[in-house]
VOMIPA-185772 format. One line per field, with one value per residue: residue number from 1; residue in three letters; x, y, z of N, C-alpha, C in turn. Coordinates in nm, 2 decimals. Atoms other than C-alpha are relative to their C-alpha. Layout:
<rolos>
i: (NUM;...)
aa: (ALA;...)
npx: (X;...)
npy: (Y;...)
npz: (Z;...)
capx: (X;...)
capy: (Y;...)
capz: (Z;...)
cpx: (X;...)
cpy: (Y;...)
cpz: (Z;...)
</rolos>
This chain:
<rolos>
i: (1;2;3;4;5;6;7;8;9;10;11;12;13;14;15;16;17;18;19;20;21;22;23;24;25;26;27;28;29;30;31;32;33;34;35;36;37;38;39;40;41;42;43;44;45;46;47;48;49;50;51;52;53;54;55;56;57;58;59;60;61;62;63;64;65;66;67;68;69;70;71;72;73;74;75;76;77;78;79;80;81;82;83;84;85;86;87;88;89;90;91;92;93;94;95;96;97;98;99;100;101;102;103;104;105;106;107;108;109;110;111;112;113;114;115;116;117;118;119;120;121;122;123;124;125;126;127;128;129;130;131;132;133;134;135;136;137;138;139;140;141;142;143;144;145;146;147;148;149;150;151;152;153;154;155;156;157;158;159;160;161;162;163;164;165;166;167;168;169;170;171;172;173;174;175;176;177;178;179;180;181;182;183;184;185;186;187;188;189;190;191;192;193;194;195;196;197;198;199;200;201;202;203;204;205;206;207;208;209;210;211;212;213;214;215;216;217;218;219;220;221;222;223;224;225;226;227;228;229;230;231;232;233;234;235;236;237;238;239;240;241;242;243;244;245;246;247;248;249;250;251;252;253;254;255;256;257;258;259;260;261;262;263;264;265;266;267;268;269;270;271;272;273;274)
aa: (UNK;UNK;UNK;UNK;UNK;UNK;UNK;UNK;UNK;UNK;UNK;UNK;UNK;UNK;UNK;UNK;UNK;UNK;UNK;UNK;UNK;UNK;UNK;UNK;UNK;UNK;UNK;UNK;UNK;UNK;UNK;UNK;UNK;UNK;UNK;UNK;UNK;UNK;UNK;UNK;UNK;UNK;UNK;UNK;UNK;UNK;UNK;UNK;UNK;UNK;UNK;UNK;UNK;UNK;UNK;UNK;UNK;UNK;UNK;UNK;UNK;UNK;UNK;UNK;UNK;UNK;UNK;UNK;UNK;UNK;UNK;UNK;UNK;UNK;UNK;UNK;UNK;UNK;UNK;UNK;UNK;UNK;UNK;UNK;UNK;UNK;UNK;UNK;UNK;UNK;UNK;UNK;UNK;UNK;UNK;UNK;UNK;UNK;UNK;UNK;UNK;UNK;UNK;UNK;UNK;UNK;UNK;UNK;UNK;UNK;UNK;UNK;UNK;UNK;UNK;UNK;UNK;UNK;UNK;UNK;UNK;UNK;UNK;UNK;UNK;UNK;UNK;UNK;UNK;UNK;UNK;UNK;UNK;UNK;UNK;UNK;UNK;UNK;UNK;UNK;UNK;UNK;UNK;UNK;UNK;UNK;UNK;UNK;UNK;UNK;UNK;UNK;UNK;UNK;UNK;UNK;UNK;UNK;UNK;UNK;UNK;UNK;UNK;UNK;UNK;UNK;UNK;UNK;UNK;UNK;UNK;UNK;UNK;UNK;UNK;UNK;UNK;UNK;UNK;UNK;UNK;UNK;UNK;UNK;UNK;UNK;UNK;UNK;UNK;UNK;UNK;UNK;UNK;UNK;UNK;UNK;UNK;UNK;UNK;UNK;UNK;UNK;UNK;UNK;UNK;UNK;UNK;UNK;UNK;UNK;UNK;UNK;UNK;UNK;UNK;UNK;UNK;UNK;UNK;UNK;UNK;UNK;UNK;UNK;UNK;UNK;UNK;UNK;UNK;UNK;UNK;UNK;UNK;UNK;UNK;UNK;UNK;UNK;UNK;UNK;UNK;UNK;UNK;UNK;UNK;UNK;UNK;UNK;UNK;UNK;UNK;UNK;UNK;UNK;UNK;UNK;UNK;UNK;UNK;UNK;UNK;UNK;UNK;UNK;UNK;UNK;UNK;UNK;UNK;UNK;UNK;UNK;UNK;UNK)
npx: (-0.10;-0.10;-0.04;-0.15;-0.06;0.04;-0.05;-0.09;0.00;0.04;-0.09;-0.07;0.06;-0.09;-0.17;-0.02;0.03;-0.12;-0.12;0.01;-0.05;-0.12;-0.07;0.05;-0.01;0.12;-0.01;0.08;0.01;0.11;0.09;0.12;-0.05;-0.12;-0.09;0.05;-0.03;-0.19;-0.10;0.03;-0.05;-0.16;0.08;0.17;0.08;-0.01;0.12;0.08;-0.04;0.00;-0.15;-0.01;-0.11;0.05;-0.08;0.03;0.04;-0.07;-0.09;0.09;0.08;-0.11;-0.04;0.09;-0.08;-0.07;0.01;0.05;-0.13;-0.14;-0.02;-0.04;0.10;0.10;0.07;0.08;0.08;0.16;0.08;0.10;-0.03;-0.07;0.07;0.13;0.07;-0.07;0.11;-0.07;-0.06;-0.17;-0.07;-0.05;-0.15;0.08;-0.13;0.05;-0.03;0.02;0.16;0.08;0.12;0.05;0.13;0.00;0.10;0.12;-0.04;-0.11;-0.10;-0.15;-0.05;-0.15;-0.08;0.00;-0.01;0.04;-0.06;0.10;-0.03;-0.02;0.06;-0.01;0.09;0.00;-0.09;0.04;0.04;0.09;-0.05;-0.04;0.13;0.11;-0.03;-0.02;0.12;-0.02;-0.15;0.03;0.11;-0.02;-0.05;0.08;0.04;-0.07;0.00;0.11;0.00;-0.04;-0.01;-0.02;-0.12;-0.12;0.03;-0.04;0.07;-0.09;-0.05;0.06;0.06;0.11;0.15;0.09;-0.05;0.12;0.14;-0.02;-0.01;0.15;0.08;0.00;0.04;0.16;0.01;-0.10;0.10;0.06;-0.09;-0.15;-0.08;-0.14;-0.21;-0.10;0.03;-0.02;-0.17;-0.07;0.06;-0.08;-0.12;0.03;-0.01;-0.10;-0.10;0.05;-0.03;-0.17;-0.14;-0.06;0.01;0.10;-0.07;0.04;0.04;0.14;0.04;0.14;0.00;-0.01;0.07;-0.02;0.11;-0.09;-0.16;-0.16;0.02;-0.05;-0.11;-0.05;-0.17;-0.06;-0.06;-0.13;-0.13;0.02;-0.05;0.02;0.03;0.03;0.13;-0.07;-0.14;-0.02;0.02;0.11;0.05;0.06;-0.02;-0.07;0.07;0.04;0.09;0.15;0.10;0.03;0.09;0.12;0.08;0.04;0.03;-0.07;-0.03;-0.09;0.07;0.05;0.17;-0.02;0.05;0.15;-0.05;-0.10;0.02;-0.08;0.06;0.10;0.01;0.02;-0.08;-0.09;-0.03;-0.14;0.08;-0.10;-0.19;-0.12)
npy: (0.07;0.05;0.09;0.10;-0.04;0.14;0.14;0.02;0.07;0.12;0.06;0.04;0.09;0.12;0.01;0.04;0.13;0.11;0.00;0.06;0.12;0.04;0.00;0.11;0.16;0.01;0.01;-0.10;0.04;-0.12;0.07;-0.12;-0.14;-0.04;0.08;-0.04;-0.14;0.01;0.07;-0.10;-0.15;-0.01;-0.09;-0.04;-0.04;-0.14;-0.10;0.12;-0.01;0.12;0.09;0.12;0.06;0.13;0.11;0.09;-0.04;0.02;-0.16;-0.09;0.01;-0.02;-0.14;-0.14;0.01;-0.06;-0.12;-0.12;-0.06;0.00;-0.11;-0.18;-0.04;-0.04;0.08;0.11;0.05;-0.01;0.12;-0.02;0.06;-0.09;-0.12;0.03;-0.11;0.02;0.08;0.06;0.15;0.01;-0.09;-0.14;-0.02;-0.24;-0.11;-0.06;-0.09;0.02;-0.03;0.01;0.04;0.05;0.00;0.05;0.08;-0.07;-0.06;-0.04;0.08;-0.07;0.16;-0.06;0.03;0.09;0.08;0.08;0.08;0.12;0.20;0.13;0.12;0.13;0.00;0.12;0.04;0.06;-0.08;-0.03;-0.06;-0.19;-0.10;-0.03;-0.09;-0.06;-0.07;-0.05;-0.13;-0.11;-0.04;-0.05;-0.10;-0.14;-0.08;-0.16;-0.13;-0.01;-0.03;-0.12;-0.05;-0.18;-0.10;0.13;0.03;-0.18;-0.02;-0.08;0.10;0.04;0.16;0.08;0.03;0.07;-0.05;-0.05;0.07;0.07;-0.13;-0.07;0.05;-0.02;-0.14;0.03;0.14;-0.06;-0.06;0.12;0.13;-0.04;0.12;-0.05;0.01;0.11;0.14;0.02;0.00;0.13;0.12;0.00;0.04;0.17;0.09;0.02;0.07;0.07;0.09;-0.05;-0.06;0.13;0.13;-0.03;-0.03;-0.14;-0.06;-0.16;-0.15;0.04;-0.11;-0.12;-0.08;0.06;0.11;0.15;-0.01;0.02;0.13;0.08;0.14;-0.11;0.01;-0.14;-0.09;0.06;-0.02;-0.14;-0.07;-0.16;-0.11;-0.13;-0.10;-0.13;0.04;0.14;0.14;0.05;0.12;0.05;0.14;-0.01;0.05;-0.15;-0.02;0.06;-0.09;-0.17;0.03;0.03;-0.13;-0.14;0.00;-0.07;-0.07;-0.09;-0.08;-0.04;0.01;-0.13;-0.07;0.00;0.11;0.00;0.07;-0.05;0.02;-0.12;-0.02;-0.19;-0.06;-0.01;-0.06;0.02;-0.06;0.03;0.07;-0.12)
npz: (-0.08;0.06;-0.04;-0.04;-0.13;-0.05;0.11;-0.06;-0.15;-0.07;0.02;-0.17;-0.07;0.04;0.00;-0.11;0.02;0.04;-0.01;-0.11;0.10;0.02;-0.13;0.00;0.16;0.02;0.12;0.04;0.13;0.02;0.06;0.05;0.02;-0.06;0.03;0.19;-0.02;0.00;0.17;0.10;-0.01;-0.06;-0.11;0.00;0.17;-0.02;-0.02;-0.08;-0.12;-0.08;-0.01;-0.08;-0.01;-0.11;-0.07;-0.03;-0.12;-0.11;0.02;-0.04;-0.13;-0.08;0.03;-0.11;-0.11;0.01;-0.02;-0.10;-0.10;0.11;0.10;-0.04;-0.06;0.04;0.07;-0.06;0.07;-0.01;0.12;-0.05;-0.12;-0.07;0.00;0.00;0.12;0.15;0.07;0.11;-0.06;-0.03;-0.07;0.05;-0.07;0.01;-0.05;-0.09;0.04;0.15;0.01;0.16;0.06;0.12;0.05;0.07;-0.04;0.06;-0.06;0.02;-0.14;-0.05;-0.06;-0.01;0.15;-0.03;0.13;-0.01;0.00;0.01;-0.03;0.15;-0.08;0.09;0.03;0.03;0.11;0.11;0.07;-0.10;-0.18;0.03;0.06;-0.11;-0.14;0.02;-0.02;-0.17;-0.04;0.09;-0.09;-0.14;0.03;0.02;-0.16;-0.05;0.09;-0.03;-0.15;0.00;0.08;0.00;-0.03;0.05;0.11;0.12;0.09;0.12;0.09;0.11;0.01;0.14;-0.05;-0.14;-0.14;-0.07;-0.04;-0.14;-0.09;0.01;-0.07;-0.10;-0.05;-0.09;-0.08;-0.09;-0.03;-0.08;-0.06;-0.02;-0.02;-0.09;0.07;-0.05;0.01;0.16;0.02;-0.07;0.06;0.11;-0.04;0.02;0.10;0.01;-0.03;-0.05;0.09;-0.05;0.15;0.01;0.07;0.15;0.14;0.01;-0.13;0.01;-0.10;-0.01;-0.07;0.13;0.11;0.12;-0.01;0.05;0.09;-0.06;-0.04;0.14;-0.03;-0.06;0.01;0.04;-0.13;-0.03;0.05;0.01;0.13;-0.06;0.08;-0.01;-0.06;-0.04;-0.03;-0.05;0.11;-0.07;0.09;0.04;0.08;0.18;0.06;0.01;0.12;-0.04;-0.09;0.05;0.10;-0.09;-0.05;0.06;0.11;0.06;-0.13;0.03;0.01;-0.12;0.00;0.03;-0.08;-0.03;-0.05;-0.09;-0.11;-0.13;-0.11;-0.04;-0.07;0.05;-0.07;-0.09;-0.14;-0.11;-0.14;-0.09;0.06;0.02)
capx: (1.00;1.33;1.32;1.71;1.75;1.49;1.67;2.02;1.89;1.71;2.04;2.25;1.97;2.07;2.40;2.37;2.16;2.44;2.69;2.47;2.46;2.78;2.89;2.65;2.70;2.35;2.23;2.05;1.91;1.76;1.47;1.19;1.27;1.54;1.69;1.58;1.73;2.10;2.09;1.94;2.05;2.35;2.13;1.78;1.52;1.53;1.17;1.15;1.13;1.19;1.45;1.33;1.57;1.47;1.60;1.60;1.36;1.58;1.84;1.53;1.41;1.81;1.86;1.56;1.71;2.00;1.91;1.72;2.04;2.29;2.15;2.23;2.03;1.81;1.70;1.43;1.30;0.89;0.70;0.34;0.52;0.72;0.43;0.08;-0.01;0.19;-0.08;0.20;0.36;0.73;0.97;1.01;1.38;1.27;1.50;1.29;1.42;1.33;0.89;0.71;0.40;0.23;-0.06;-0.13;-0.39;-0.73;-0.62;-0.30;-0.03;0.26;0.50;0.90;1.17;1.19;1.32;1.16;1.27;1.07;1.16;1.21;0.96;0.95;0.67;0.52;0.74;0.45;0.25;-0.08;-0.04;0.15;-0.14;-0.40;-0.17;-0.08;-0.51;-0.49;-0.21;-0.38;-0.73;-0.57;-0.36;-0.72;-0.85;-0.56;-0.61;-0.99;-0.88;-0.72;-0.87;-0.87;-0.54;-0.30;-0.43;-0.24;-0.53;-0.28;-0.16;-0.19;-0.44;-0.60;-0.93;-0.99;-0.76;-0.98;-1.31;-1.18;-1.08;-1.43;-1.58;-1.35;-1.46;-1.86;-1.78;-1.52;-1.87;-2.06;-1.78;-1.47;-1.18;-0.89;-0.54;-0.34;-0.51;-0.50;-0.14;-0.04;-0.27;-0.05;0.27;0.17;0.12;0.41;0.61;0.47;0.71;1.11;1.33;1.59;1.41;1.18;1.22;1.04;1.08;0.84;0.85;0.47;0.43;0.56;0.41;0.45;0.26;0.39;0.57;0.84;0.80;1.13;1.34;1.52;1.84;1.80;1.91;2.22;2.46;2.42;2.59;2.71;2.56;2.63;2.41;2.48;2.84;2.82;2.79;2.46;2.36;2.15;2.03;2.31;1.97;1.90;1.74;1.51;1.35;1.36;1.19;0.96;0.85;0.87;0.88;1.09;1.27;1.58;1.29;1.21;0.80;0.64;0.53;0.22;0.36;0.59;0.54;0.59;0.45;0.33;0.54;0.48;0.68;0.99;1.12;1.46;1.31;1.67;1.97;2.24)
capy: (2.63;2.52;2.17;2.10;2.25;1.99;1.70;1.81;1.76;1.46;1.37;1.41;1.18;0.90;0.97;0.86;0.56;0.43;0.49;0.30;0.00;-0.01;0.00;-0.30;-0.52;-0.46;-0.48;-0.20;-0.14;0.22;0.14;0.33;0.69;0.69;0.39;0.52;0.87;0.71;0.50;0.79;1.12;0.99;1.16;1.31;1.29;1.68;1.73;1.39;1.48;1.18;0.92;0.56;0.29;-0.12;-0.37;-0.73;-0.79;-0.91;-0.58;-0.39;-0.49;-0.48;-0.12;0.03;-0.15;0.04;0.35;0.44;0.49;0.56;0.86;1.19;1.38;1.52;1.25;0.98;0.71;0.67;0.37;0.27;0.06;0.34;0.65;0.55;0.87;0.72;0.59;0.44;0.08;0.18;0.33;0.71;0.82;1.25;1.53;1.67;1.99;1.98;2.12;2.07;2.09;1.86;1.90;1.63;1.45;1.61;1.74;1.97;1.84;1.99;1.68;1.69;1.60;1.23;0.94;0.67;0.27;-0.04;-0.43;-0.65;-0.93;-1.30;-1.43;-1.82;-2.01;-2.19;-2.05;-2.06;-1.97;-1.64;-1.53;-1.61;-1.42;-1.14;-1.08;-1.09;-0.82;-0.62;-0.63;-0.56;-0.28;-0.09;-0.14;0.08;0.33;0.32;0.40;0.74;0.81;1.22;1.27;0.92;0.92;1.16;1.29;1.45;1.13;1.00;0.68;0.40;0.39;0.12;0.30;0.56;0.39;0.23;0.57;0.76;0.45;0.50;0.87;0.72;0.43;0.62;0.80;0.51;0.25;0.35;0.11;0.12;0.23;0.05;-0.27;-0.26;-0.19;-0.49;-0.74;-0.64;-0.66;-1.04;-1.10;-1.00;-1.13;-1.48;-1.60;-1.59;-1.39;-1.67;-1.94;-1.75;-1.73;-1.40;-1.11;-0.76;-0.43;-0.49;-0.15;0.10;0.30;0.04;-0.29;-0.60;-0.42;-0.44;-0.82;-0.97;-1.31;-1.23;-1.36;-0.98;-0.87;-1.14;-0.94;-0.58;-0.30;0.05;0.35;0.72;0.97;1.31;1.28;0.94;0.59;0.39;0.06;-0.11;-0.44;-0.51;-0.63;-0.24;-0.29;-0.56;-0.39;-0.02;-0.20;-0.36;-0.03;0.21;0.10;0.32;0.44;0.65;0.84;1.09;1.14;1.42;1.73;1.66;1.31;1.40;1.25;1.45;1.46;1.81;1.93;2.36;2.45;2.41;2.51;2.52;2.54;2.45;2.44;2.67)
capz: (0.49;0.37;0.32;0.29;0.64;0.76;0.56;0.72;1.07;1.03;0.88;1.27;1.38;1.12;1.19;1.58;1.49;1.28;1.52;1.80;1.53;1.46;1.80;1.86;1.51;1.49;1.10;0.93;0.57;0.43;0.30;0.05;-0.02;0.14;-0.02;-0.41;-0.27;-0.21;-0.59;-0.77;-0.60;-0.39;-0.07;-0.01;-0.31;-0.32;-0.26;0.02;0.38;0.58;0.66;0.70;0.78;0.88;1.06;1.11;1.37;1.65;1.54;1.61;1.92;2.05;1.91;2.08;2.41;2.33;2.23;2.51;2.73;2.46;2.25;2.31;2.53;2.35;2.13;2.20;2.11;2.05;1.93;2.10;2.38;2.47;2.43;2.52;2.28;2.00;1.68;1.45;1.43;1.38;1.58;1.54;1.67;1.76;1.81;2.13;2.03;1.66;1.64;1.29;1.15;0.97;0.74;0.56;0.79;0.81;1.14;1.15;1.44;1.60;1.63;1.70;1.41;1.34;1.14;1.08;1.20;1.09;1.18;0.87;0.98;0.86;0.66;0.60;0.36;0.24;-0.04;0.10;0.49;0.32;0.14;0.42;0.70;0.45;0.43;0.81;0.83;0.56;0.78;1.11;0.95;0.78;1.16;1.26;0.99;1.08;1.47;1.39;1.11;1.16;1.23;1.12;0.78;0.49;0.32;0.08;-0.07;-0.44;-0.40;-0.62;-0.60;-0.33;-0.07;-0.17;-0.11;0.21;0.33;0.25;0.44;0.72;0.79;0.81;1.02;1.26;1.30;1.48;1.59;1.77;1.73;2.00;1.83;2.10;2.08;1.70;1.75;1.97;1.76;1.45;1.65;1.72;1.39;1.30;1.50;1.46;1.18;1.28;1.02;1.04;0.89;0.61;0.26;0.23;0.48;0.49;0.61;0.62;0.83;0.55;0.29;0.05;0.23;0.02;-0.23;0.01;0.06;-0.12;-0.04;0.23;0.08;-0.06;0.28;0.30;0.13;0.23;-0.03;0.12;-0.07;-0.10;0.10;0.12;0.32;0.48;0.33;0.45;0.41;0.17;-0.01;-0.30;-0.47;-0.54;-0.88;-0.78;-0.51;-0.66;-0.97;-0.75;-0.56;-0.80;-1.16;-1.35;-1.05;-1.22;-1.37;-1.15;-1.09;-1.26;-1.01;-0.91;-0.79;-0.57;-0.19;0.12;0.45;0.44;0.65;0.69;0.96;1.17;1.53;1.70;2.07;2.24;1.97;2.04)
cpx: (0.11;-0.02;0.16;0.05;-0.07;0.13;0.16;-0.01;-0.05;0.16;0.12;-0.07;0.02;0.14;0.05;-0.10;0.10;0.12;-0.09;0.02;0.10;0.08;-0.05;0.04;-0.17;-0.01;-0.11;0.01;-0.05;-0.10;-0.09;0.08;0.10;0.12;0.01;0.08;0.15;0.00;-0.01;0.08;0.13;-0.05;-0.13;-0.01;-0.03;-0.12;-0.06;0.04;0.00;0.10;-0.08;0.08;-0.09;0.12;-0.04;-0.08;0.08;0.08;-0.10;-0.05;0.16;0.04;-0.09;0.03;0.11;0.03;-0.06;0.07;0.10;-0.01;0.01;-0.15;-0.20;-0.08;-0.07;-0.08;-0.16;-0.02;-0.14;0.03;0.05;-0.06;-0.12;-0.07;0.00;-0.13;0.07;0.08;0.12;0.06;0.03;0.10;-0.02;0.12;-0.12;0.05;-0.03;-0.19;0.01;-0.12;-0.02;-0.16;-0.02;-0.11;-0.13;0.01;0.16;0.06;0.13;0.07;0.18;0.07;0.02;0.07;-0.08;0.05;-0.10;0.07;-0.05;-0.07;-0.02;-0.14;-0.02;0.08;-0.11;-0.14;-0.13;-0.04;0.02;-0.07;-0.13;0.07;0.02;-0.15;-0.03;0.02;-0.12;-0.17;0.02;0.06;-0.11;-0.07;0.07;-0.05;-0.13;0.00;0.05;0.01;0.00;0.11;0.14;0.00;0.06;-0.14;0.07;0.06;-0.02;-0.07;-0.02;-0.10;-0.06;0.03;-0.06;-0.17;0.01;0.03;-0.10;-0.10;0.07;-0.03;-0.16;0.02;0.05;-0.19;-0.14;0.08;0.15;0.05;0.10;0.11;0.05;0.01;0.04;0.16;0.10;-0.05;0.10;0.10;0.04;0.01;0.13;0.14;-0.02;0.06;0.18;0.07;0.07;-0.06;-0.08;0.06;-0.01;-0.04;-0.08;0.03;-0.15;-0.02;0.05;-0.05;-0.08;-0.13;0.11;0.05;0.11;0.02;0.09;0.08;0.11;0.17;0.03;0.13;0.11;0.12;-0.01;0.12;-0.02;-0.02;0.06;-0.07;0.04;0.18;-0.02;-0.03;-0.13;0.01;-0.11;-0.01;0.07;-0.11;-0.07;-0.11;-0.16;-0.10;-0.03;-0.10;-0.17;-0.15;-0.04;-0.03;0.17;0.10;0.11;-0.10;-0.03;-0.18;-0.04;-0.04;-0.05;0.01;0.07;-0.05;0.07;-0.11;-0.05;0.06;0.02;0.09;0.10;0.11;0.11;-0.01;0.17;0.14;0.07;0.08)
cpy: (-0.05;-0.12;-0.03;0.04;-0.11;-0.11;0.00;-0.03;-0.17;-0.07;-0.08;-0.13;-0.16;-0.04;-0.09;-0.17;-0.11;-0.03;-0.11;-0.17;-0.05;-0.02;-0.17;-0.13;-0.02;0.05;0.13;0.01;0.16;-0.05;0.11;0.11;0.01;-0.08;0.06;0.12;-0.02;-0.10;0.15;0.13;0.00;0.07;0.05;-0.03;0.15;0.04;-0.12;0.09;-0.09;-0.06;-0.14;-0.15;-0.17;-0.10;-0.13;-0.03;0.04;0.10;0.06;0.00;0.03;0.17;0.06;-0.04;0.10;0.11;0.05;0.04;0.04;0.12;0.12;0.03;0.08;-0.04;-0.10;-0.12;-0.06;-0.11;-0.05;-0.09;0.15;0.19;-0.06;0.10;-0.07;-0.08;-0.09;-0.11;0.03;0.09;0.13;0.03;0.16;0.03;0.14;0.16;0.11;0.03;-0.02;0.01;-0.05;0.02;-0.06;-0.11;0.10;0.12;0.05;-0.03;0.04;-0.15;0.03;-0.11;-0.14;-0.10;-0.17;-0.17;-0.13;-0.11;-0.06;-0.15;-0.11;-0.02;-0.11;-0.08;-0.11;0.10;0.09;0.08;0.12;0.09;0.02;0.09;0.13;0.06;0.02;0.12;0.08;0.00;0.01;0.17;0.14;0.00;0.09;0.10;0.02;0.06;0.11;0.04;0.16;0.03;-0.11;0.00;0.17;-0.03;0.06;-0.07;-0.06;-0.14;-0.04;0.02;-0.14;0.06;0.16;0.01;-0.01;0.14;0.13;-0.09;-0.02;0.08;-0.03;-0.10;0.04;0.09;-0.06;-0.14;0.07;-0.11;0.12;-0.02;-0.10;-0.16;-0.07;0.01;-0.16;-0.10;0.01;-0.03;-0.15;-0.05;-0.01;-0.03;-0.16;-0.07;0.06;0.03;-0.08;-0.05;0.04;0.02;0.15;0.10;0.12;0.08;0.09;0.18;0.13;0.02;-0.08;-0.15;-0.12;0.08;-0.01;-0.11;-0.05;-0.13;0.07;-0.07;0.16;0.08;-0.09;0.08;0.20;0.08;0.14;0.10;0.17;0.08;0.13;-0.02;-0.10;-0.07;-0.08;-0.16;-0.02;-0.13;0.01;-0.03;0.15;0.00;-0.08;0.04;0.16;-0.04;-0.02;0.08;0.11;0.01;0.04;0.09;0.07;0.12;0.08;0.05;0.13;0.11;-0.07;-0.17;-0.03;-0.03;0.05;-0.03;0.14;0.09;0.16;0.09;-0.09;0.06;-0.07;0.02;0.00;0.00;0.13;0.01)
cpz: (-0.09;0.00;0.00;0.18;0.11;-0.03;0.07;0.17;-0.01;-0.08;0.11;-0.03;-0.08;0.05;0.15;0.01;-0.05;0.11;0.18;-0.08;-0.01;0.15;0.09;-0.08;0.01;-0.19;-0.06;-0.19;-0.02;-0.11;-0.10;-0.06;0.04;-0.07;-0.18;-0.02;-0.01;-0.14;-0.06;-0.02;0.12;0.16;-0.01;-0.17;0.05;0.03;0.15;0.15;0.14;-0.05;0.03;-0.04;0.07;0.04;0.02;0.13;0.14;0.07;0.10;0.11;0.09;0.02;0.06;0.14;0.04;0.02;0.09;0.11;-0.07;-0.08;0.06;0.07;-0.03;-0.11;0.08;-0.04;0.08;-0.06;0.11;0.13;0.09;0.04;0.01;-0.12;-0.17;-0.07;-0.13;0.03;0.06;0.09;-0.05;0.11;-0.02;0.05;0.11;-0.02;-0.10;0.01;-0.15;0.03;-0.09;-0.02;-0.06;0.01;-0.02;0.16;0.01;0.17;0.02;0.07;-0.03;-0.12;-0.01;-0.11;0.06;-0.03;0.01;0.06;-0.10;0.04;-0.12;-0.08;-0.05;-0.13;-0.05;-0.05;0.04;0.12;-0.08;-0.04;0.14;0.09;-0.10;-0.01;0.13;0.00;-0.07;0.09;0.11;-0.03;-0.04;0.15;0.06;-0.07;0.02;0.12;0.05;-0.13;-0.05;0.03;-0.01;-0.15;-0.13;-0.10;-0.14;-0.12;-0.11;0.08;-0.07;0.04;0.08;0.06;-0.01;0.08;0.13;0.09;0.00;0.13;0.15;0.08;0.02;0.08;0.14;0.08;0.12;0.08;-0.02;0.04;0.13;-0.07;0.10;0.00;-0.15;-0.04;0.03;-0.10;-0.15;0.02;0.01;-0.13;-0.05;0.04;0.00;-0.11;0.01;-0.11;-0.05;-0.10;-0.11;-0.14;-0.02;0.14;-0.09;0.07;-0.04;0.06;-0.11;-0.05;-0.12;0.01;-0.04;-0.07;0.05;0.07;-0.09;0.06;0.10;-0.04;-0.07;0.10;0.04;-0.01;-0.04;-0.06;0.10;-0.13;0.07;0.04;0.06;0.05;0.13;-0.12;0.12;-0.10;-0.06;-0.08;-0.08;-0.10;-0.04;-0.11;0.03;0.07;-0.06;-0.15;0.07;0.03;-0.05;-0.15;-0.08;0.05;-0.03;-0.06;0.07;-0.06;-0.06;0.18;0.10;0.09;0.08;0.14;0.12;0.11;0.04;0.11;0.02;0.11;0.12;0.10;0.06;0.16;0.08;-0.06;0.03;-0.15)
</rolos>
């Protein structure tokens, strides 16, 4: 499969996000891969196949109001309010049109083209509290990943050795005690909503790849910086180094091979484009 031919469609599907944003004054950030992808390489990381983008909460909860009368027809948005199937926190924005395969879980899954939209959630401004709710989050979040563990979980992914452990003992446990995804979903939604963006020092896009590495002051996010990306400009934190340090280390470096981070995905289907 091509990836740049993926990578220019999920590109459209950014392209109508921003333009529902900007049409609102709703605030947006590219986050992760995507953000490391517009310092480093001005557009995709050449081997990344995904787009994910966050938002202040409030944004986030407006813009999926939004988009679900506003986008083109044949996009949609999914997240576990809006798909009882759905087993992931954030919002996925699909191109109904757009088929893939992914192989990366232990089960292979035909799922339509997507980018991915988090909510930038607040987090206690005192020291303590932040630590106890962030062991909450992080034990509600391995009940999710325990709740669909054959087919949520990339088995394909570099780990350390606990989030290996924890993921060998969720394939015997999954075996005798079935959690509910949806419940595990709402109970994390609560948490995270249970500390107002506004007034925190430190916000999270708790729900990402990353966890806390993507936990920084949220005066990061005051003074958003437009970037290069392929042929648009995107937003992101002006705080670029701090956070790309953060998350990645050495992050102009690129990773060797064998390091590189996809989602596996093996094939792609045009069911409706002219």
């Amino acid at each position: 499969m091509e990836i740049r031919t993926l990578q220019l469609e999920e590109l459209k599907i950014l392209k109508e996000t921003i333009k529902i944003c900007e049409q609102h004054n709703l605030s947006y950030f590219v986050l992760g891969g995507t953000f490391l992808g517009a310092v480093r390489h001005k557009g995709f990381i050449p081997w990344d196949d995904d787009i994910d983008i966050g938002m202040p909460r409030n944004d986030y909860e407006q813009f999926i109001s939004f988009a679900q009368t506003e986008l083109p027809s044949s996009y949609e948005i999914k997240n576990f309010y809006t798909d009882d199937k759905a087993k992931n926190y954030c919002t996925k924005l699909i191109d109904r049109n757009i088929s893939i395969l992914r192989t990366d879980s232990l089960c292979s899954e035909k799922q339509n083209l997507w980018i991915d939209i988090f909510p930038l959630d607040g987090m206690p401004n005192n020291f303590f509290v932040r630590k106890l709710h962030m062991v909450n989050l992080l034990f509600h979040r391995l009940l999710l990943q325990y709740s669909k563990i054959n087919s949520g979980v990339n088995i394909k992914k570099k780990r350390n050795f606990i989030e290996f452990i924890l993921i060998k003992c969720g394939f015997l446990i999954s075996k005798v005690i079935s959690f509910d995804t949806k419940k595990c979903l709402i109970k994390i939604d609560w948490l995270l909503k249970k500390y107002d963006y506004s007034k925190s020092k430190y916000i999270v896009n708790f729900m990402g790849a990353y966890k806390f590495k993507e936990m920084f002051p949220r005066s990061y996010y005051e003074t958003p910086a437009l970037y290069d990306f392929e042929d648009i400009k995107v937003f992101g934190s002006s705080e670029y180094d701090k956070i790309l340090t953060q998350m990645y280390g050495s992050y102009m470096n690129p990773p060797e091979e064998n390091q590189r981070f996809s989602h596996s995905i093996t094939q792609i289907r045009f069911d409706n484009k002219n």
